[in-house]
C-alpha angles and dihedrals in degrees: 000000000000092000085050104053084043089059095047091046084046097051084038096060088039100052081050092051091052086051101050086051087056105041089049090039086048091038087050107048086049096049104045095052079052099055094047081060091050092052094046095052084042090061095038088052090054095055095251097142100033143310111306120203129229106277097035082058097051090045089052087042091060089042093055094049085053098055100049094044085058087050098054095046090057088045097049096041088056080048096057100040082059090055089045089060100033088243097121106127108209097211093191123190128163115268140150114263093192079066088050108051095039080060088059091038084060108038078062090055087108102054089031085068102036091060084039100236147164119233118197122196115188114178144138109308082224099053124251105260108188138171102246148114101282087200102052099043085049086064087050097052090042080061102050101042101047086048092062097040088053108036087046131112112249114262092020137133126251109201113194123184124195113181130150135202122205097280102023144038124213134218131191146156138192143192146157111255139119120327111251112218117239087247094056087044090049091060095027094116100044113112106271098001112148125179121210088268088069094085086078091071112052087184085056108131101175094240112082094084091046088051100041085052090052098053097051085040079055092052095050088268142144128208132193139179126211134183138177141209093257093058108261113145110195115186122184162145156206124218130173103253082213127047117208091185127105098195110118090189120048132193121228085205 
């Protein structure tokens, strides 16, 4: 019976083994094609190959959007199905979060813009230097800040705060939208949950807000999301600066 139970966890780890392959090597194929798109209308954006009018820019513009919508969601669902087997490897290096998130702040220049609003950064005037993966928080802070671009009023302010303590560093960001009601709060972070509020972004998949809280579940860390009856939406989160741990795999269990 022992022999037995050994052969079936053994087949087992194998045939997941054999998933997980596929699932990278799929997720893969269909991202990198993806990104050279992304470069190319990058480049064609920019003016690189010539002046575009008005109307060839803005339909570039929404191509772009699609594409890398397309982009983030293979990425996430690769994402997910790691979390699903325990299999996701934190790589983590020192870098300064206060870089990072000004390069978010900057890839949304465009739809920042385009809904005429205000983005404001406070953060430490030395920077925030942490012990972390700088991929995977980057996918945190996307989240959040497209969330809040899109999910934002026209002509409105974004306030984001970055501060730290001697143990933890603290995110957050702010804007005036809808109020979203205690019960939908309650369920925000659950895989494809949507709120009411959710009509507002057609690329919502339900998912952003499950994988950013896993990846700060996966640093030590805790997130949280507030709103009140005026409108203001505040999203946020705590993570050590420092990691004591070894373990290159964690378990969300």
């Amino acid at each position: 019976m022992i022999i037995y139970q050994m052969w079936l966890i053994k087949k087992y780890k194998t045939m997941n083994k054999d998933e997980m392959s596929y699932v990278a090597t799929l997720t893969h194929d269909l991202k990198s094609p993806a990104n050279a798109q992304l470069n190319m209308l990058n480049l064609l954006l920019k003016g690189q190959f010539g002046e575009l009018n008005p109307k060839q820019y803005e339909m570039l513009k929404l191509t772009r959007s699609s594409v890398k919508y397309m982009s983030n969601l293979v990425g996430t669902a690769l994402s997910d199905y790691k979390y699903k087997c325990n299999m996701l490897a934190i790589s983590k290096t020192n870098f300064d979060l206060v870089l990072l998130i000004n390069d978010v702040i900057k890839e949304n220049e465009s739809l920042v813009e385009e809904k005429e609003l205000n983005i404001l950064f406070k953060y430490p005037p030395k920077g925030c230097c942490i012990y972390a993966d700088k991929l995977q928080m980057q996918r945190v802070i996307i989240n959040l800040i497209s969330n809040a671009i899109n999910y934002s009023f026209g002509e409105s302010t974004i306030l984001i705060n970055l501060d730290y303590s001697e143990n933890f560093v603290s995110f957050s960001i702010s804007n005036k939208s809808y109020y979203i009601k205690p019960k939908d709060l309650k369920n925000i972070f659950d895989k494809f949950s949507k709120t009411k509020n959710s009509i507002l972004n057609k690329n919502s998949t339900g998912m952003g807000l499950h994988t950013a809280k896993a990846i700060v579940k996966l640093h030590g860390g805790n997130m949280y999301a507030h709103s009140t009856p005026d409108g203001i939406c505040t999203f946020g989160f705590n993570i050590p600066i420092k990691s004591t741990s070894k373990e290159s795999v964690k378990s969300l269990n």
